[in-house]
C-alpha positions, 0 to 999 in steps of 0.5 A: 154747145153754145155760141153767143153772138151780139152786143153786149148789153143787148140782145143774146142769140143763141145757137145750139150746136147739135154736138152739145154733149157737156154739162148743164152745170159747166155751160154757166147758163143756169140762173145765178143770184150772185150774177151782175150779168144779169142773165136768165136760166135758158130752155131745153129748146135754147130759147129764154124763158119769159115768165110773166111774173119778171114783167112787172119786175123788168119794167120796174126796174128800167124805170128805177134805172133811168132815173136813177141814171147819171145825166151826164151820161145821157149825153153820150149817143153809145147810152141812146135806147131804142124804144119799145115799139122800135125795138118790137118794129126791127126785130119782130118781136112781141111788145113782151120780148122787146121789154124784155131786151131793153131791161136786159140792156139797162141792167146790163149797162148799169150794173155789169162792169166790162173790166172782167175776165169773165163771159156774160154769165160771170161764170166761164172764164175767157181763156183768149181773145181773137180780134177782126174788123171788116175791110175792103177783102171781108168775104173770104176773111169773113168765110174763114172766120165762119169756117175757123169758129164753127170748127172751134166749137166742134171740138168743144171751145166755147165763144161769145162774141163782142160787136163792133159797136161795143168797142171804142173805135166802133170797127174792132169785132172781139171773139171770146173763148172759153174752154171748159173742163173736158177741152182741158182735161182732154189735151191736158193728157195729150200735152202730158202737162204734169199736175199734183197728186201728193204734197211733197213730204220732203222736209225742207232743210234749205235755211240759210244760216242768219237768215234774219239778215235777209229780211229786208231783202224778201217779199211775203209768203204768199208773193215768192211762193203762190201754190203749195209745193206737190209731187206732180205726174203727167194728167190722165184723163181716165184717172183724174180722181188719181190727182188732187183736184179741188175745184174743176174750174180753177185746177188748172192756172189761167196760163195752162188754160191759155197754152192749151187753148193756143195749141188748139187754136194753132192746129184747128182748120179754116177750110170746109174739107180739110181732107182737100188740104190739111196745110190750111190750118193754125191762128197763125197764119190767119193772123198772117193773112189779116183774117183776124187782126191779133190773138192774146190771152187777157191780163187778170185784172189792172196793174195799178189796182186789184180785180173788183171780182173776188174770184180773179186772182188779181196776179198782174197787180200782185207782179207790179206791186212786189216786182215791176216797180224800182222801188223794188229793185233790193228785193228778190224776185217772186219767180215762181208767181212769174211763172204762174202767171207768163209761163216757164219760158219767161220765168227761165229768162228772168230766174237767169238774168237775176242769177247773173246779175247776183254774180255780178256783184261778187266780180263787181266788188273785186273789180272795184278794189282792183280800181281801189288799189290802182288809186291808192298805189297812185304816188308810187307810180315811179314811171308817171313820175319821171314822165312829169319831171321837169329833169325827165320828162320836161327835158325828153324831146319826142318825135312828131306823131303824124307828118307835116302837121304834128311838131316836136313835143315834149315827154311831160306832155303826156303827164295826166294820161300817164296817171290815169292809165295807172288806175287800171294798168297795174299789177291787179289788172293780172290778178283780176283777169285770172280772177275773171276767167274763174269767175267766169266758170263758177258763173255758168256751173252755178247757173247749171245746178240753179237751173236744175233746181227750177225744172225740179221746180217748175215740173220741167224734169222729163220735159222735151222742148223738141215735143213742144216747138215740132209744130211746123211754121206756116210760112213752112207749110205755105212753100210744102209741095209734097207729103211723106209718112212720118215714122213715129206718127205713121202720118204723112206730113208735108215736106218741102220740095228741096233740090240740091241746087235750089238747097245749095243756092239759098245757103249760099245766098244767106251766108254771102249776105252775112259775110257781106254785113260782116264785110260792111262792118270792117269797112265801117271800121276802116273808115273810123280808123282813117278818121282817127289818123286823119283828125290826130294831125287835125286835133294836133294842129288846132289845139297847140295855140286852142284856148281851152290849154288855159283852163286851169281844171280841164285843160291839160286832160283836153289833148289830142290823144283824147280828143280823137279817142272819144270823137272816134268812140262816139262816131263808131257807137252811132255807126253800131246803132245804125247798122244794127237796126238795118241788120235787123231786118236783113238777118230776119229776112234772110232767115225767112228765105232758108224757110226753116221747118220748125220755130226752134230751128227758126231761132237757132238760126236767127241766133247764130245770124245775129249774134256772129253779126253783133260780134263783130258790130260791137267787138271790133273797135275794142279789138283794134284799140287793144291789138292792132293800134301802136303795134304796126306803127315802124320808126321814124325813118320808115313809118307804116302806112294805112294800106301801105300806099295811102298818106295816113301814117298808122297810129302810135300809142303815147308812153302811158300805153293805149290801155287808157284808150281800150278804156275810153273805147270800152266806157262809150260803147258800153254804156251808151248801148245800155242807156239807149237799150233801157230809154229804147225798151222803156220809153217807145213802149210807153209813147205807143200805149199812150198815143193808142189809148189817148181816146179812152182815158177819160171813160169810166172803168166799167165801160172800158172792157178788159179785152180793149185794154189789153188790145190796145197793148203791144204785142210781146212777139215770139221773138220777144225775149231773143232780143232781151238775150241779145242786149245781156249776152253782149253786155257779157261779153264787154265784161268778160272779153275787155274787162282786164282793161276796165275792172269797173266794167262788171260794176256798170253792168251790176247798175245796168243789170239792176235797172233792166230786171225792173224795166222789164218787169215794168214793160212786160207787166204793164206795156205788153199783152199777155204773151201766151204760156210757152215751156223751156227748161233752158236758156237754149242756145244762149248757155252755148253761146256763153261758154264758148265766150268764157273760153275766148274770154281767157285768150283775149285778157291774156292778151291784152295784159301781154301786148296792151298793157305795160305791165310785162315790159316793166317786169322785164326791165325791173327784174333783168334790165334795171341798170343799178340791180334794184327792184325798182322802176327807176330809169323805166321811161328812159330805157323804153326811149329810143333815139332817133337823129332828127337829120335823118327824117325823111322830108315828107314826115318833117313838120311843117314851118310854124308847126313846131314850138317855141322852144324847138331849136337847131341845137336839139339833135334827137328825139325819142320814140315808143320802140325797143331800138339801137341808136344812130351810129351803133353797127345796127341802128334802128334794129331790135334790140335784144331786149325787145325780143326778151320782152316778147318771149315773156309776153308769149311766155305770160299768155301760155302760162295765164291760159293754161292756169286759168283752163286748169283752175276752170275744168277742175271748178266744173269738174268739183261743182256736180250739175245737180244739186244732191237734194234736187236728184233725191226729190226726183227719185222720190217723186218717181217711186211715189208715181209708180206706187201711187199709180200701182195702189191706185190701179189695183183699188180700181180693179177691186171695185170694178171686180166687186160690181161686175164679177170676176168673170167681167171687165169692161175697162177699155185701153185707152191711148188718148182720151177723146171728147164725147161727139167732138174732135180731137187735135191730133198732136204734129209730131 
């Protein structure tokens, strides 16, 4: 086994390991013409061969060279040669072997561009990158490293190693790996990973009819659909002449390359005697403890430009070109190239996330003619038009909305948000709430059968995550004092040393910290709502006599109402953010304090931590807007306070319904959380890449390598895609749970959606490293997490049309109150008035001297109030009336009624639409029968040849369970 060690335009060692057992042809060591590296066929013994006859060749071409050079780059001290007798002096060398050196440094700085993907030689392909620099603490990292890397080629990886003084910041050491084809082959069995061995004979009958109309729409062939389409079954090693394999060294895609390598790297000692401790293993923790400063596999090549090597793919370029770019953003996405290239993982998150955003559009179109109707319905709208009478309005007389600094106002007051709230309280707001429930449904079951179409697709069939994600954490394995025998393995495994009390304490102080965030939030939100009742008095005291009344366009939409609504929106969005970031981290830390054994049950529990705390972040507001405001607010004789003792009286909603306010509340938090989660995902990438690559932007693109690129990339961490679904999980919610409110909310999460596919395509293609190839053949807990939203979001619509809406209270009025027995809304406003004598307001609630208007005078008697309520001096005054109890047995009768319809029209769409799609099982079962007979014909025609070259009385076939390396370890599986 070779290892290289060195600069990269210098000098070469070369240590032979004695388990070298591979192939000359593999190692990529013989002599190539084609090669710019430059590099000479090696010896049996390791050492060059030195043919007199290259000397004159040699010195020829170094003095060809250095004419020919550049002067502008003589000026750089990275481009100073030794000479030969220097060189002869510090290596020890014969004048022969130093010129040999100086030709292959000038050959190598001249002609062999570092931008490749590619060792030295051109040939082995770098499959990951590790990177280290020495510190303070270098011996025992240094050891470590020694220990990790010998241990990396006993079981067959091949490195090379890039000195510091090669890199830009003369301080970063890079070690390269290659895995070569038995490495492969080898855990490419252990794996099961599925391979081709047939092309698929199943004709495809999926044209769409009129599909010249979707043209526009598409990307080319070769983009949507990189690889030909195969039956494929798990890589047997022993039978690797079963499967179609053209060419040894491009059969498997760079992204399985990278994924066999990291599970390599993540179960490979870097202690001498791991007999002594077995826990000391894993890329990870050595990424931990700062032995080596960061792990990635390589982009293919720059995304604005193609790979000069016509062997790489190119594919990050191809990404950018059809995917990352805006421009892009009406065509569909090429998943199956996204997949080749980050692995199913990544492409499950972007196949969903361009799903939900095609559906948004269909509940976006209903959303917005739901709008539509609203404003073409706007001059029927009889109550708005007696609240803006002058005969109606202009002569109702309304009681004071706060104490001491609020006067008497007049109904017609509030004659602009009256006909806004039309726009969105109206009888469509019912038909759209129904249909968002179904759409809701029709969403997740057609999410289902696209989903079992891509693991069709993308091999994930027979798939087990649990197989992939049992590798145990290193902060798991760091706490493990004891070790007991695993039942399917019958290995011991380290187990951590969980007592009961210990148990029982850690969980109780996780899930306190929890309550007390939650706890923090509600606080928050108190503290918003005493705001908006202290301000109110505030707003209404400044703003009688403020000059902004005098604007003829803004002026009278400028009111208190609105003012305390959006300063209210805003304060509560920045106090979300804020508690946001710091729950981050408390969530984080505290996840890490249960030590949870596996990375799936490390996720599962941050996912449940994050999202019930988001929940509550960014839901509460909106759910006291819809269903505590003006629902508590008593009569003006006896008014409810905040906590029943302070002096700030609860709010009222005005006559045009606290709809239009859960709208404003819905509109800011909504969309300032999207445009701040786009600048934040976008631009913070962005302003780190460019101050990191700030020295290296003037070198020429042959002395900039491909590996100092990509290092000087973020890191995509492998809690990278949660928060992704996060941010659409929420925004799910704010469409689904408040949307009876705002039809327009799917249409600004279609824009949203439409402009965050790009971004992170952007972002992940331009501004990450690679991340390393993972598999999953689902969104995981997130499908959980949305079907129990689809099932609240049913309650909280039916809700919010119940008792936010006004919409049950004018049915009942229209069809058992209205006084002249028409269908009509005539005498609404005044029949949803109650009196109240103004003698019998109690001194504390009276307005103060100077705060009631001008036309405010004695004769005035009563005023009137938002309240069902029988009048001063009936037999029960200032007690419900009976209609009052005929509109709530409606509205409980409305919410029963909607629910229950709604369930039923749900469980009967997932009933009729199968998970499965008819053709995706036909293809399963095809490729299974193909398997076994494939497998069967294939066995028998061994059998024969074996039978016809040794006998009939002679096998010498072996049962293999794994196969193994030749004189090479191999990882066992931590199951």
């Amino acid at each position: 086994m070779h290892r290289i060690t060195g600069k990269a335009g210098g000098d070469s060692l070369i240590e032979m390991s004695p388990s070298d057992s591979f192939n000359d042809d593999l190692n990529g060591y013989h002599q190539h013409a084609s090669s710019s590296t430059g590099s000479f066929q090696q010896g049996q013994s390791g050492s060059p061969l030195m043919p007199e006859v290259c000397l004159e060749t040699c010195e020829s071409l170094t003095t060809s060279l250095a004419s020919l050079a550049p002067s502008n780059h003589s000026d750089s001290p990275r481009d100073h040669s030794l000479t030969l007798e220097q060189i002869s002096a510090l290596t020890g060398l014969s004048r022969k072997r130093a010129l040999f050196l100086k030709c292959r440094s000038r050959i190598d700085k001249q002609q062999h561009s570092k931008d490749s993907v590619y060792f030295r030689d051109g040939v082995r392909r770098i499959d990951f990158v590790l990177s280290y620099v020495d510190d303070k603490d270098g011996e025992r990292k240094q050891e470590r490293r020694r220990v990790y890397e010998d241990n990396l080629v006993k079981v067959g990886l091949e490195l090379e190693t890039e000195d510091k003084s090669e890199s830009e910041d003369g301080k970063t050491y890079f070690v390269k790996i290659h895995a070569p084809w038995e490495v492969l082959a080898t855990y490419a069995d252990v794996l099961k990973i599925k391979v081709p061995f047939k092309a698929n004979d199943i004709p495809d009958n999926s044209e769409m009819p009129m599909s010249w109309l979707y043209t526009p729409f598409r990307l080319p062939e070769h983009i949507m659909h990189p690889e030909p389409d195969y039956f494929t079954a798990p890589f047997d090693k022993s039978k690797s002449d079963f499967f179609l394999i053209d060419n040894r060294e491009t059969f498997f895609p760079p992204s399985t390359r990278n994924r066999i390598v990291f599970y390599i790297l993540s179960r490979c000692s870097y202690i001498q005697d791991e007999c002594i401790d077995k826990d000391k293993k894993g890329i990870k923790r050595l990424l931990n403890n700062g032995t080596y400063t960061a792990g990635f596999p390589l982009h293919d090549s720059r995304y604005w430009t193609k790979s000069r090597d016509v062997n790489c793919e190119s594919e990050r370029h191809n990404l950018h070109k059809h995917w990352a770019r805006f421009f892009c953003f009406f065509k569909e996405q090429p998943l199956d190239l996204v997949r080749k290239y980050y692995g199913e993982k990544i492409g499950i998150y972007f196949a969903w996330l361009g799903f939900y955003t095609e559906m948004l559009l269909f509940a976006a179109i209903v959303g917005t003619i739901c709008f539509i109707y609203g404003f073409l319905t706007y001059d029927n709208n009889e109550w708005s038009k007696e609240i803006c009478s002058e005969e109606i309005g202009g002569n109702t007389v309304m009681c004071p909305l706060c104490d001491k600094k609020c006067g008497f106002w007049k109904l017609n007051s509030t004659c602009n948000s009256s006909w806004q709230s039309h726009l969105f309280d109206n009888v469509a707001t019912v038909f759209f709430a129904i249909f968002m429930g179904i759409w809701v449904t029709l969403f997740l079951e057609f999410w289902k059968r696209r989903q079992a179409r891509l693991e069709y697709e993308w091999d994930l069939v027979d798939f087990e995550e649990e197989q992939q994600q049992l590798q145990l954490r290193p902060e798991y394995e760091a706490k493990c004092t004891n070790r007991k025998l695993n039942r399917i393995t019958q290995e011991t495994e380290c187990v951590l040393d969980r007592t009961a009390t210990d148990l029982v304490g850690k969980m109780f102080l996780c899930w306190a910290t929890v309550t007390l965030w939650i706890s923090l939030i509600i606080a928050c939100i108190m503290g918003v709502i005493a705001y908006r009742l202290a301000v109110y008095a505030a707003f209404a005291s400044i703003m009688k006599d403020s000059p902004t009344n005098h604007l003829e366009v803004v002026g009278p939409y400028i009111t208190p109402q609105l003012a305390t609504s959006v300063t209210a929106s805003c304060i509560n969005f920045v106090i979300i953010m804020i508690l946001n970031l710091m729950y981050e981290r408390v969530a984080v830390w505290i996840t890490d304090l249960e030590i949870p054994k596996t990375h799936l049950e490390y996720e599962n529990k941050l996912t449940v931590k994050m999202f019930l705390f988001q929940f509550v972040n960014y839901y509460s507001s909106c759910f006291y807007v819809a269903f505590f405001k003006g629902k508590f607010v008593g009569y003006p004789g006896d008014y409810a306070y905040m906590f029943g003792w302070s002096k700030l009286r609860n709010e009222e909603c005005d006559p045009g319904g606290c709809l239009i306010e859960l709208t404003t509340q819905l509109v800011i938090v909504m969309t300032g959380k999207q445009v701040w989660g786009n600048i934040q995902e976008a631009l913070v990438p962005w302003m780190m890449n460019w101050w990191g690559s700030r020295k290296t932007r003037s070198h020429p693109e042959s002395l900039y390598s491909r590996w100092e690129q990509d290092h000087n990339l973020q890191g995509f961490g492998q809690l990278g895609l949660f928060y992704e679904y996060l941010e659409m999980v929420i925004q799910f919610g704010f469409i689904t749970l408040f949307v009876a409110s705002f039809p327009l909310a799917p249409l600004l999460a279609l824009v949203n959606n439409i402009i965050e596919v790009r971004v992170d395509a952007w972002k992940l293609t331009t501004q990450f490293r690679r991340p390393v190839a993972a598999k999953a053949h689902s969104i995981g807990a997130w499908e959980e997490i949305l079907n129990g939203m689809a099932v609240l979001s049913v309650v909280t619509n039916a809700f919010i049309v119940a008792f936010t809406s006004d919409m049950i209270p004018r049915l009942v009025y229209m069809y058992a109150y209205q006084p002249e027995g028409e269908m009509n809304m005539k005498g609404y406003i005044n029949n949803s008035l109650s009196v109240f004598n103004i003698s019998e307001i109690p001194l504390r609630n009276r307005p103060e001297e100077g705060e009631n208007p001008p036309w405010f005078n004695s004769s005035i008697t009563n005023c009137r109030y938002r309240d069902y309520r029988y009048p001063p001096g009936h037999e029960k005054q200032y007690s419900h009336t009976m209609q009052f109890w005929h509109i709530l047995a409606a509205k409980l009768a409305f919410i029963i009624i909607m629910e229950h319809v709604v369930f039923l029209v749900k469980y009967f769409v997932a009933w009729l639409i199968p998970d499965v799609p008819s053709d995706v099982k036909a293809r399963v079962k095809r490729e299974r029968y193909l398997v076994q007979e494939y497998l069967h014909n294939y066995e028998v025609e061994k059998l024969k040849i074996q039978l016809s070259q040794h006998g009939s009385d002679e096998c010498t076939c072996t049962p293999m369970i794994y196969p193994s390396l030749s004189k090479h370890e191999v990882l066992s599986e931590c199951l």
